[in-house]
MARPALO-606584 format. One line per field, with one value per atom (N, C-alpha, C): residue number from 1; residue in three letters; x negated, y, z negated. Coordinates in steps of 0.02 Angstrom, whole numbers, padded with zeros to 5 digits, always signed. Layout:
BEGIN
balo	(NUM;...) $
vexba	(ALA;...) $
X	(X;...) $
Y	(Y;...) $
Z	(Z;...) $
% end
This chain:
BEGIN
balo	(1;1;1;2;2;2;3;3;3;4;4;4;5;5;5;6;6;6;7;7;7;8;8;8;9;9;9;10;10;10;11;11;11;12;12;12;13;13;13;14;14;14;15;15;15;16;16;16;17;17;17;18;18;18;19;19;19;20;20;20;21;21;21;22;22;22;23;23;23;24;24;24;25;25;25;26;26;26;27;27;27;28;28;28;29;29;29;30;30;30;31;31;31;32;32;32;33;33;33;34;34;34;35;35;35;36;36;36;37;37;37;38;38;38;39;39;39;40;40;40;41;41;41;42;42;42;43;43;43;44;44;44;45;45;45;46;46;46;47;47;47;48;48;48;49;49;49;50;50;50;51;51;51;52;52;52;53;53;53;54;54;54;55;55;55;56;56;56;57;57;57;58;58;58;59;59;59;60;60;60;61;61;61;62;62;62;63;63;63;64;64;64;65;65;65;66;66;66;67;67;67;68;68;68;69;69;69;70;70;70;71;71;71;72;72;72;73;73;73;74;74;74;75;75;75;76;76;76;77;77;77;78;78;78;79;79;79;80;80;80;81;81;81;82;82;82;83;83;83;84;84;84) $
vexba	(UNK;UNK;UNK;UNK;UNK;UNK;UNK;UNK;UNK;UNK;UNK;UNK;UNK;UNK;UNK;UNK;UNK;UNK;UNK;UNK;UNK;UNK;UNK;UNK;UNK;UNK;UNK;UNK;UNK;UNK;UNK;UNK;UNK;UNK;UNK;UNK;UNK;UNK;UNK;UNK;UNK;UNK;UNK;UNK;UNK;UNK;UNK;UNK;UNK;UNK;UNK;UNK;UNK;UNK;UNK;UNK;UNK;UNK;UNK;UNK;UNK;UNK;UNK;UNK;UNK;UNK;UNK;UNK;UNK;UNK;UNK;UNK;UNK;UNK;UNK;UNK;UNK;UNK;UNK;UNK;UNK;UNK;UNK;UNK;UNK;UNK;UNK;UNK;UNK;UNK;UNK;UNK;UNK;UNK;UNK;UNK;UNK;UNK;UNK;UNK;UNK;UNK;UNK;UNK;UNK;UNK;UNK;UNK;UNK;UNK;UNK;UNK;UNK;UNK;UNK;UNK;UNK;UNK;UNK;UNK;UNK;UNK;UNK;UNK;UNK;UNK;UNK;UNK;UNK;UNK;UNK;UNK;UNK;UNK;UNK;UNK;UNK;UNK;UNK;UNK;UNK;UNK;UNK;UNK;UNK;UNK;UNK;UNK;UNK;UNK;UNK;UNK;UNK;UNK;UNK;UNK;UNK;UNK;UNK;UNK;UNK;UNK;UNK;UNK;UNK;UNK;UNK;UNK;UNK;UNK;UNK;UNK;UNK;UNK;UNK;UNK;UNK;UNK;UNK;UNK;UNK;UNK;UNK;UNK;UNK;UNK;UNK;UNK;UNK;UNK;UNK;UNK;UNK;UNK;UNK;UNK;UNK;UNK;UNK;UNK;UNK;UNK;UNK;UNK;UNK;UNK;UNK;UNK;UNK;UNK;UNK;UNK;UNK;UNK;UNK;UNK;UNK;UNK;UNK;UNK;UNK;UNK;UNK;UNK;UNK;UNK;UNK;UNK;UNK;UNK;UNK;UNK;UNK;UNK;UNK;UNK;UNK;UNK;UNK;UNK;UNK;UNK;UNK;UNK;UNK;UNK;UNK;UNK;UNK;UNK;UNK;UNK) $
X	(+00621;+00559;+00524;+00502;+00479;+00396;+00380;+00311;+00257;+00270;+00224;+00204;+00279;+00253;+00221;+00239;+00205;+00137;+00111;+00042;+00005;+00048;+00032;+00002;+00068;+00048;-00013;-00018;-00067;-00137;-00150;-00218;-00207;-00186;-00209;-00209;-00186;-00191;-00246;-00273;-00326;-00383;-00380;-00425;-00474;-00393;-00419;-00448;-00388;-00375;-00408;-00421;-00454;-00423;-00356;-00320;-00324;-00310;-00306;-00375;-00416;-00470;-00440;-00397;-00397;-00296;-00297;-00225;-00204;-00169;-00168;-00118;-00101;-00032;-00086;-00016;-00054;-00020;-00095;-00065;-00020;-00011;+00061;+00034;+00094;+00064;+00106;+00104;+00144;+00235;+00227;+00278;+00322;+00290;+00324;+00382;+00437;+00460;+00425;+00457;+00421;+00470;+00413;+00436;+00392;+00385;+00334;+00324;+00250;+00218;+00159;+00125;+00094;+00040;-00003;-00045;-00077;-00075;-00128;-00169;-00226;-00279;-00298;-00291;-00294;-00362;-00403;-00455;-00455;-00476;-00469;-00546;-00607;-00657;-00685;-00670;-00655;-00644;-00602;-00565;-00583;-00642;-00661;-00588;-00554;-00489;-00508;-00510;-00510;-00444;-00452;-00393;-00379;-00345;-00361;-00309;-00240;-00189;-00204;-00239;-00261;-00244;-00191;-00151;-00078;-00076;+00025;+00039;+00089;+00106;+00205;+00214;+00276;+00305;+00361;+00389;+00457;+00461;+00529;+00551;+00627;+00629;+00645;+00662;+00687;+00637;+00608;+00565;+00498;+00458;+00388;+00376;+00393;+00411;+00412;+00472;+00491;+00469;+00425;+00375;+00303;+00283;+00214;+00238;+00282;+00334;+00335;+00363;+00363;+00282;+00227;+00175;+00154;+00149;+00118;+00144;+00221;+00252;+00236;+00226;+00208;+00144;+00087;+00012;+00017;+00063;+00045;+00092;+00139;+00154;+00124;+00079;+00037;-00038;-00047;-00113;-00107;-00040;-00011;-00017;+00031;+00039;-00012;-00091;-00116;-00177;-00169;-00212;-00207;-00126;-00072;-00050) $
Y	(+00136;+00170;+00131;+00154;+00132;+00085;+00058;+00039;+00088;+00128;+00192;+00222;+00246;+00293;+00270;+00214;+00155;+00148;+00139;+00143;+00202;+00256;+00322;+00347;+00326;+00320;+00269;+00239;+00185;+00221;+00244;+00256;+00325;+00359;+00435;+00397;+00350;+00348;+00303;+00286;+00219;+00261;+00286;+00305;+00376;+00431;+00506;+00504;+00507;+00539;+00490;+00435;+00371;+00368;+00396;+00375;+00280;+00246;+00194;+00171;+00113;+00085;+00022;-00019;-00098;-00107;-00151;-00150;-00214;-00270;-00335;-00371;-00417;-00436;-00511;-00510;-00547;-00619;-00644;-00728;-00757;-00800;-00829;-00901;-00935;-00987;-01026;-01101;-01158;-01147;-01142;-01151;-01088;-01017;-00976;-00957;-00934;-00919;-00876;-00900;-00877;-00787;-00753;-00674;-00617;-00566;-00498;-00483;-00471;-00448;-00446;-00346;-00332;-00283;-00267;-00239;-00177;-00129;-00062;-00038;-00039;-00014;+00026;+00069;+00146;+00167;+00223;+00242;+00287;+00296;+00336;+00381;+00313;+00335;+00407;+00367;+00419;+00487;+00510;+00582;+00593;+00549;+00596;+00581;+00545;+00501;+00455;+00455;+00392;+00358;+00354;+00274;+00218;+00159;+00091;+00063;+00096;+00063;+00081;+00027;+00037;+00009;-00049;-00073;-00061;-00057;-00058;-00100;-00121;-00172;-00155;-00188;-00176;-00243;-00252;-00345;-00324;-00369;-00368;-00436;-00467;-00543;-00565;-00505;-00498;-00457;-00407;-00364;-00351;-00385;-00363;-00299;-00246;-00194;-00146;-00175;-00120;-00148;-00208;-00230;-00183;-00147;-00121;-00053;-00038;+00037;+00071;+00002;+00026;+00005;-00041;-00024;+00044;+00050;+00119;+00184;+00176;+00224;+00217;+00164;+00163;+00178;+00178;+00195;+00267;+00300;+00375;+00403;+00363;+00417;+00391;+00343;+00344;+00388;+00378;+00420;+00487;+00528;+00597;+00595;+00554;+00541;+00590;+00534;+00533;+00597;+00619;+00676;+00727;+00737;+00839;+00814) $
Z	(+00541;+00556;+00610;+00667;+00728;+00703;+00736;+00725;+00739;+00770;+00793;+00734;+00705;+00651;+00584;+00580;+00521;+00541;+00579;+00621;+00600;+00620;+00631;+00516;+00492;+00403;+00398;+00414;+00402;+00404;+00484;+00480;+00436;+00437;+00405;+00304;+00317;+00225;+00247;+00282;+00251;+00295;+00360;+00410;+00392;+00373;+00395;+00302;+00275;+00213;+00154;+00166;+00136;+00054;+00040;-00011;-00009;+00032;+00036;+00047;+00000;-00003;+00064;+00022;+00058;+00071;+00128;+00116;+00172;+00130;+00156;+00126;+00143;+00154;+00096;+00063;-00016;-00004;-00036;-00034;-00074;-00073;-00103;-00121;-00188;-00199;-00161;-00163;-00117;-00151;-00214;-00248;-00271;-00226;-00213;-00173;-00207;-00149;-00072;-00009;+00050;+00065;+00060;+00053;+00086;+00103;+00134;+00083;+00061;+00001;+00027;+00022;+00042;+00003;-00011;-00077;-00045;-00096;-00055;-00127;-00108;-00158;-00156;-00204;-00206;-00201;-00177;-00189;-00241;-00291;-00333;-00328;-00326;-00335;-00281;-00234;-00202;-00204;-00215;-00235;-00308;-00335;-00419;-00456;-00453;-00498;-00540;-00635;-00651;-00684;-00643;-00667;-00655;-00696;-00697;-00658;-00642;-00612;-00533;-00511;-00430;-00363;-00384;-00357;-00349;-00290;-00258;-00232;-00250;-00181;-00159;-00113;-00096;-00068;-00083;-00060;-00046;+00011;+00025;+00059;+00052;+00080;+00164;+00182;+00252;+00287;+00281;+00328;+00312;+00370;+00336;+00333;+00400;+00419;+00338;+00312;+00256;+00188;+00196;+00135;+00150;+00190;+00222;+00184;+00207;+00192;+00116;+00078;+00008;-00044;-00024;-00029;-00008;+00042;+00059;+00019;+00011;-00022;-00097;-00130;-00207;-00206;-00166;-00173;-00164;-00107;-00123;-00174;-00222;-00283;-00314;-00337;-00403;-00390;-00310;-00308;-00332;-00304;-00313;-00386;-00433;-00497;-00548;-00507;-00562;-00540;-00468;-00433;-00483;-00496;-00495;-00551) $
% end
């Protein structure tokens, strides 16, 4: 997936559509292994949603690229999840 179109998901989930509250690349401890792990916080409040599971994240050991990817992708099926 190009960087464009990752860009392009990014703002419409965090910008247009504001499914996405916050979304940042998560700290790590010293004694962690070194890995892409990246967090997306769901807006629930937002869209009149209550629910408590409001965090996604997505990790991967080789690509930050496709650690951004599967965050983003686990925040919009739990948002869908818990919308429908």
């Amino acid at each position: 997936m190009s960087k464009h179109v990752l860009s392009e998901i990014q703002d419409i989930m965090i910008n247009k559509k504001k499914i996405i509250k916050r979304f940042y690349k998560a700290p790590f401890w010293n004694d962690e292994p070194k890995f892409f792990r990246y967090v997306s916080e769901i807006n629930f409040r937002h869209h009149g949603i209550k629910c408590s599971d409001r965090y996604a994240s997505g990790i991967d050991y080789f690509s930050e690229e496709i650690a951004k990817i599967k965050s983003l992708g686990e925040a919009i099926e739990r948002f869908f999840r818990s919308k429908y």
